[in-house]
MDAnalysis code that builds the backbone (N, CA, C; Angstrom):
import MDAnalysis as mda
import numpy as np

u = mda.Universe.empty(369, n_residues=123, atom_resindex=np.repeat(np.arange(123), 3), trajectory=True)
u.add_TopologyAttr("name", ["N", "CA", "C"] * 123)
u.add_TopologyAttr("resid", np.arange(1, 124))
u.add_TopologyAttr("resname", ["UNK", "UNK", "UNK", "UNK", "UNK", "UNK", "UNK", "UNK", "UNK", "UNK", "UNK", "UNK", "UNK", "UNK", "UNK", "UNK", "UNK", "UNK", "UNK", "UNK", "UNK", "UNK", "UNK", "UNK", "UNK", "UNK", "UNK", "UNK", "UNK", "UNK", "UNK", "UNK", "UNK", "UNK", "UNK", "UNK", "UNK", "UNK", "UNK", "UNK", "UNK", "UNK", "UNK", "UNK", "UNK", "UNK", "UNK", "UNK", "UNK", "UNK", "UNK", "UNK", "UNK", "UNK", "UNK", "UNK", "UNK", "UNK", "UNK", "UNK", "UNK", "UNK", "UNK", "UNK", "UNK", "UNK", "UNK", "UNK", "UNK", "UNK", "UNK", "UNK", "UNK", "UNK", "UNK", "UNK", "UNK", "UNK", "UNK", "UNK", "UNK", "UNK", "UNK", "UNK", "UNK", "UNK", "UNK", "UNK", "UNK", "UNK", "UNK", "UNK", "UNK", "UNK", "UNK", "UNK", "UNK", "UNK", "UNK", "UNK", "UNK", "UNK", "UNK", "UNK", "UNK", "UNK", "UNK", "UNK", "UNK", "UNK", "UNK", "UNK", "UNK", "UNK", "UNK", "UNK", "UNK", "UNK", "UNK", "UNK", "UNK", "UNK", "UNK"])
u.atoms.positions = np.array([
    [23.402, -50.656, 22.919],
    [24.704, -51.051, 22.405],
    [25.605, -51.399, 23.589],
    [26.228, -52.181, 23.757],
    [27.954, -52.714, 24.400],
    [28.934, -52.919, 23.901],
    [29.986, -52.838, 24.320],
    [31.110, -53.336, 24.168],
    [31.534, -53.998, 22.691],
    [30.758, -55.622, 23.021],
    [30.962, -56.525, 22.089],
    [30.226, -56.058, 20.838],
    [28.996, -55.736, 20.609],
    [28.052, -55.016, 19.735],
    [29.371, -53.531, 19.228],
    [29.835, -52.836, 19.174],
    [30.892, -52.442, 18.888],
    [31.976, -52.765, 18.066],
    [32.608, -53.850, 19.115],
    [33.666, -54.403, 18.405],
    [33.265, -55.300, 16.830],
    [31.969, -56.035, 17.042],
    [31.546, -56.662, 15.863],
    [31.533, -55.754, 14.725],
    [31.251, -54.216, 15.155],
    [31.173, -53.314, 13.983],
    [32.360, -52.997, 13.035],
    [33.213, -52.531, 14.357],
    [34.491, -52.292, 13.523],
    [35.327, -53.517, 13.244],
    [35.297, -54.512, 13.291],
    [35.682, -55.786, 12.975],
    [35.093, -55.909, 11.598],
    [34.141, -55.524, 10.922],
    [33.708, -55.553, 9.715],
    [34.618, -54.500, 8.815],
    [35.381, -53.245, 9.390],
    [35.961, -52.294, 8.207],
    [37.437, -52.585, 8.047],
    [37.000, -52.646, 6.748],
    [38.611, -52.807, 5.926],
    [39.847, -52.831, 6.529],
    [40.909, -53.338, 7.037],
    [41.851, -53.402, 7.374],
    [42.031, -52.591, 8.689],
    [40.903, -52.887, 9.418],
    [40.604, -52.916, 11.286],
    [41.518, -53.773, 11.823],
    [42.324, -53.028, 13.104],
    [42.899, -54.056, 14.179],
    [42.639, -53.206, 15.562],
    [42.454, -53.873, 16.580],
    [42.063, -53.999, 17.947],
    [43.371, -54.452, 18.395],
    [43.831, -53.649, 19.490],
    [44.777, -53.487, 20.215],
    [44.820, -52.876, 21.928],
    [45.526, -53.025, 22.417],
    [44.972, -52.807, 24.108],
    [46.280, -52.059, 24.260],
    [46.699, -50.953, 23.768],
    [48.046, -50.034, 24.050],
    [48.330, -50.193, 25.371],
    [47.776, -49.870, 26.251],
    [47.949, -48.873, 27.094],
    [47.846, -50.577, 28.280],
    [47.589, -51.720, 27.827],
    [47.034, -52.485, 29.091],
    [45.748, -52.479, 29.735],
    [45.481, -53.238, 30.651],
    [44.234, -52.606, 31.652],
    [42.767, -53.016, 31.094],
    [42.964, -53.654, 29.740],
    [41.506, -53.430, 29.144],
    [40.574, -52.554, 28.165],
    [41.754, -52.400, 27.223],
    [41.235, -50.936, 26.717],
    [41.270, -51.699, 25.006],
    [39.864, -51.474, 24.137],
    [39.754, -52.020, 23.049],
    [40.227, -50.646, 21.971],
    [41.269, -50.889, 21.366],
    [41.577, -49.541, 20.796],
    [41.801, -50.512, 19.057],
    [40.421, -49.519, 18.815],
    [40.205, -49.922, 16.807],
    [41.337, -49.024, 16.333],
    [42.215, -49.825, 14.941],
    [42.830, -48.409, 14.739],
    [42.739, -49.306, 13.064],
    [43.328, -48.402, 12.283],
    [43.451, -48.460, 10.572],
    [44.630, -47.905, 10.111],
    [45.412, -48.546, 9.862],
    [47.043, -48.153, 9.081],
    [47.707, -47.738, 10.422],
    [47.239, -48.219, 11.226],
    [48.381, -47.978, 12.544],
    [47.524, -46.690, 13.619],
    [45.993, -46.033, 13.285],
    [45.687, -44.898, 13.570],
    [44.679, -45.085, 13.922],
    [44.405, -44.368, 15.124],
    [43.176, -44.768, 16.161],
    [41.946, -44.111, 15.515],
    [40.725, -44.779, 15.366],
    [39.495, -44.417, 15.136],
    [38.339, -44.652, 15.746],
    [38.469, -45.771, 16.743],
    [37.507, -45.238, 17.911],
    [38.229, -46.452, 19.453],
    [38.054, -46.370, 20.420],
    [38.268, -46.469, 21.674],
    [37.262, -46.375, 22.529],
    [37.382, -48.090, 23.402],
    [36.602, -48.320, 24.025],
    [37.676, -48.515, 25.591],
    [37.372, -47.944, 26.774],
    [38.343, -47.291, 28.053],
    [38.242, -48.666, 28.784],
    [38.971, -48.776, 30.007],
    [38.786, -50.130, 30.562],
    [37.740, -49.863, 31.548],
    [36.917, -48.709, 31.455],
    [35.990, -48.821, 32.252],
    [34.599, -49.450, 31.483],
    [34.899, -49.497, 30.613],
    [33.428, -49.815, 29.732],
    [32.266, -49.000, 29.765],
    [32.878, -47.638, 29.303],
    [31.215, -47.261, 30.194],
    [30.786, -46.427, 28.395],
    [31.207, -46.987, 27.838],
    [30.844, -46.234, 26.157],
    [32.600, -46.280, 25.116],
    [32.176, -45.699, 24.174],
    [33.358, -45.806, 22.922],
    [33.271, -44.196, 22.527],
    [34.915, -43.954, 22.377],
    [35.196, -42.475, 21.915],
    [36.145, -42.778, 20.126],
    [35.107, -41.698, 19.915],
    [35.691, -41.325, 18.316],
    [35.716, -40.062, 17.710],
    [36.327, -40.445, 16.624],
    [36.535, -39.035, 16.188],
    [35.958, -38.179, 15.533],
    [35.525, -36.915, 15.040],
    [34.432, -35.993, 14.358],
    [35.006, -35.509, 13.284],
    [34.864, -34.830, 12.412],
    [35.702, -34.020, 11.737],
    [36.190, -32.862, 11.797],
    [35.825, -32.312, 13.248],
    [36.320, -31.143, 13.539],
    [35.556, -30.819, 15.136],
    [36.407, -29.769, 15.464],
    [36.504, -29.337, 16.800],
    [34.646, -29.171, 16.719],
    [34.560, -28.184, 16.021],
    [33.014, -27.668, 15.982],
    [31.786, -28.760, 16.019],
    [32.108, -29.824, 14.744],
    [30.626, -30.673, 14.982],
    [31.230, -31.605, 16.405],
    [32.199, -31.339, 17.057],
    [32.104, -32.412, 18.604],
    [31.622, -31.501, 19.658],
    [31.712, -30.476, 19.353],
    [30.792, -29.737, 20.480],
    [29.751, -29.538, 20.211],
    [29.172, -29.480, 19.044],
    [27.553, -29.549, 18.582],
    [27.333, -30.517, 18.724],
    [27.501, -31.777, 18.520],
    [27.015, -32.870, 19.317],
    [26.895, -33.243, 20.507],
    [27.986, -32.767, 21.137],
    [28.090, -32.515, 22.402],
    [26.912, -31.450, 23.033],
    [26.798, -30.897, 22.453],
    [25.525, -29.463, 22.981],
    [23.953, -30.528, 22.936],
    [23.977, -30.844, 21.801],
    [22.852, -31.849, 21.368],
    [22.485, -33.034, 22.340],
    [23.592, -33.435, 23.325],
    [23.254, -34.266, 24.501],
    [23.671, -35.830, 23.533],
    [24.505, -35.726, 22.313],
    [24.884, -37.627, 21.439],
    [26.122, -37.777, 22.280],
    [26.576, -36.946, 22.719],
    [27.892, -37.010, 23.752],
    [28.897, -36.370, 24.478],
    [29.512, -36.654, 25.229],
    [30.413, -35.908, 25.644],
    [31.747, -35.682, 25.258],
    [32.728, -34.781, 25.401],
    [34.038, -34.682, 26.155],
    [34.591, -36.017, 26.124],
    [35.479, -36.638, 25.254],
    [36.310, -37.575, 25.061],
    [37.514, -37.390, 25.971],
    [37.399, -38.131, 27.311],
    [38.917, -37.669, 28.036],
    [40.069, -38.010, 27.569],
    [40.566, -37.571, 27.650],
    [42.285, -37.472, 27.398],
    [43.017, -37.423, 25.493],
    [41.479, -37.366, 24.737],
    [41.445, -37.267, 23.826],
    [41.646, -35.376, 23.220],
    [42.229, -35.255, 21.452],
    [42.059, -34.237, 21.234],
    [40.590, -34.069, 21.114],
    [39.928, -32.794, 21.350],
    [38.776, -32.020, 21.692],
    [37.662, -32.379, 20.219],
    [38.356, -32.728, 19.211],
    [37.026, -33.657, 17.974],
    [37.154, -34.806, 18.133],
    [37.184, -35.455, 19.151],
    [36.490, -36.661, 19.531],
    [35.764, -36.414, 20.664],
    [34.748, -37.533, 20.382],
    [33.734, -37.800, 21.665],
    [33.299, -39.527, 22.399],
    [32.874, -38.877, 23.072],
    [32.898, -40.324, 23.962],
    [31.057, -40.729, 23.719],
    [30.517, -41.828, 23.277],
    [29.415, -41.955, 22.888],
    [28.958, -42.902, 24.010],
    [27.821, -43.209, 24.659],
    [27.696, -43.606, 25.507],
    [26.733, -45.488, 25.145],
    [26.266, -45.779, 25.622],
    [25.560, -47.200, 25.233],
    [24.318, -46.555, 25.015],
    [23.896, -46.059, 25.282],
    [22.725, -45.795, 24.766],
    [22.253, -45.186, 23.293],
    [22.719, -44.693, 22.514],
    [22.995, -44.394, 21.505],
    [22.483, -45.453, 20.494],
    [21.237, -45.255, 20.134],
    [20.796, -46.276, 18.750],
    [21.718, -46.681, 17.617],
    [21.398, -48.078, 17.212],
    [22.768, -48.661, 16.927],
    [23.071, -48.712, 15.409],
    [22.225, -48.142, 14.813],
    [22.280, -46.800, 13.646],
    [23.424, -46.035, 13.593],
    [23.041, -45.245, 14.444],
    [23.657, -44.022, 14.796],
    [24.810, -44.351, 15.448],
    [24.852, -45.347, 16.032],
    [26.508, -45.786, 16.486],
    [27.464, -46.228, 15.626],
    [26.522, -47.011, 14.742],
    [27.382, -47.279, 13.125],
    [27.927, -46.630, 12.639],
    [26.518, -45.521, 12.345],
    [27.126, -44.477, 11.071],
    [28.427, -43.586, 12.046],
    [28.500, -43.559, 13.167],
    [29.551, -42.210, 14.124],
    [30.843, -43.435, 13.952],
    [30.394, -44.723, 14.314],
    [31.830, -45.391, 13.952],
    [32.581, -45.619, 12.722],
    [31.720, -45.708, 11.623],
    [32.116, -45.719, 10.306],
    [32.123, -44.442, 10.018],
    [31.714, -43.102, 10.288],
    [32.518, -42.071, 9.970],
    [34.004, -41.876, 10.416],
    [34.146, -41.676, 11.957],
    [35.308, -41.917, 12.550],
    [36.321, -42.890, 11.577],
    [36.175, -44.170, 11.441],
    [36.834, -44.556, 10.334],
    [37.106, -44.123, 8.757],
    [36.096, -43.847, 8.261],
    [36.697, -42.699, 7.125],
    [37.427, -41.803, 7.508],
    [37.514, -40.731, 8.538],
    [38.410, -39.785, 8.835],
    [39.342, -40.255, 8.798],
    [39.627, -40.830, 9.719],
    [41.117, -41.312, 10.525],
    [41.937, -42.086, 8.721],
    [40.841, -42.994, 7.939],
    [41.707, -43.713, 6.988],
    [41.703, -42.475, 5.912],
    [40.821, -41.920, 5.611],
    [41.310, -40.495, 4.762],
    [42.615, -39.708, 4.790],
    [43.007, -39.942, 6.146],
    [44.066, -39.062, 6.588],
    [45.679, -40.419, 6.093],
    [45.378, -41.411, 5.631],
    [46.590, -42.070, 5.813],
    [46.978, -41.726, 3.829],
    [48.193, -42.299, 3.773],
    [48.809, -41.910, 2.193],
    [47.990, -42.965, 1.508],
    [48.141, -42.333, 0.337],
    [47.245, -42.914, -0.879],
    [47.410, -44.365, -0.825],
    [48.694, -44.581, -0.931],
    [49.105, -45.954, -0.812],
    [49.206, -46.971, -0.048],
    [49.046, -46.553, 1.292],
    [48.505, -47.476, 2.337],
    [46.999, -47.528, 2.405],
    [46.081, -46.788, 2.055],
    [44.637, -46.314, 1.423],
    [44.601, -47.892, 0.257],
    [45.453, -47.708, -0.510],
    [45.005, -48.609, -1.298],
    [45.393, -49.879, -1.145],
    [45.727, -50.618, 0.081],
    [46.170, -51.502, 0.368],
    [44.997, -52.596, 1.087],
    [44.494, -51.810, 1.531],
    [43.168, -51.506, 2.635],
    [41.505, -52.372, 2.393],
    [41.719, -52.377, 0.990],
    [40.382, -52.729, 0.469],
    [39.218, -51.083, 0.271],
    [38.320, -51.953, -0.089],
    [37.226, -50.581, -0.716],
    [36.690, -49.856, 0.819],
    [37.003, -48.610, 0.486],
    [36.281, -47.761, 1.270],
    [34.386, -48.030, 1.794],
    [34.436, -48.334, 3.176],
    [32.579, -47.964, 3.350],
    [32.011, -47.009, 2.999],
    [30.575, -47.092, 2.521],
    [30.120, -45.828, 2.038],
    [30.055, -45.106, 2.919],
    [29.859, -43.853, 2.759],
    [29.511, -42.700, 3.717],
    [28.361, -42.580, 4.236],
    [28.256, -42.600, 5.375],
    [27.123, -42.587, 6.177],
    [25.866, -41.557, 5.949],
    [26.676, -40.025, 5.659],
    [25.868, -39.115, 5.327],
    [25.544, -38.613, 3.971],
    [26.028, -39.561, 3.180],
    [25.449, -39.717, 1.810],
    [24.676, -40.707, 1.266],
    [23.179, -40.468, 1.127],
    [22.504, -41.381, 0.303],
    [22.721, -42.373, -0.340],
    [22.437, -43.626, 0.052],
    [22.997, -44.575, -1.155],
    [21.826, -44.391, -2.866],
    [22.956, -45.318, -3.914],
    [22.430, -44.676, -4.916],
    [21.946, -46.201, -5.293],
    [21.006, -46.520, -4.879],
    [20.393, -48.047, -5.363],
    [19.304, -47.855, -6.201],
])
C-alpha cells in the first residue's frame, strides 16, 4: 500500500474530504468536519482511529501497528505494508467511528453508511 492507494480508498466513503491542516504535506481524511485517518508529511504510513484505548494497544502488541504520534492513544499509525484488505477494512472502520460519533442529522446528510468490516455480509 502508499499514499495514493489510500487516498483512492477514502475518496470512495460517503461525504470524505482531504485537507492539509497543518501545511507541509499532510493528507488529513475527515467526515462532517472530523478526522478519521491521516497520512504525516513524512509519508511513511496512515494513522487511524480504533474504538478504544485497548484494541490500539492489542494491535499494537500484535506488531499491525504502532503508537500514532501526537495522536489520542486509540489511534494507530499503520504502516505500508499492511495488506490492502486489512488496510480497507482499519480505514473503513476508522470511518464508521469517527461518522458514528457525528449527530443524527449530519449522519443523514452523508449518504448510506459502508458496511462493517467485521460483520459478514448477508448475500
Amino acid at each position: 500500500m502508499e499514499r495514493d492507494s489510500v487516498n483512492l480508498i477514502c475518496k470512495t466513503l460517503p461525504g470524505a474530504e482531504v485537507s492539509d491542516p497543518w501545511g507541509g504535506g499532510h493528507d488529513a481524511w475527515k467526515v462532517g468536519g472530523k478526522m478519521f485517518a491521516c497520512i504525516g508529511a513524512m509519508g511513511d504510513g496512515v494513522s487511524v482511529k480504533t474504538a478504544s484505548v485497548e484494541e490500539a494497544e492489542f494491535l499494537i502488541d500484535m506488531g499491525r501497528g504502532v503508537k500514532a504520534p501526537y495522536f489520542h492513544r486509540s489511534w494507530i499509525k499503520l504502516g505500508w505494508d499492511i495488506p490492502e484488505d486489512e488496510m480497507r477494512d482499519r480505514l473503513v472502520t476508522s470511518y464508521r467511528i469517527v461518522r458514528g460519533g457525528l449527530t443524527k442529522r449530519l449522519q443523514a446528510t452523508l449518504g448510506p453508511m459502508p458496511p462493517d468490516p467485521e460483520q459478514p455480509s448477508r448475500t
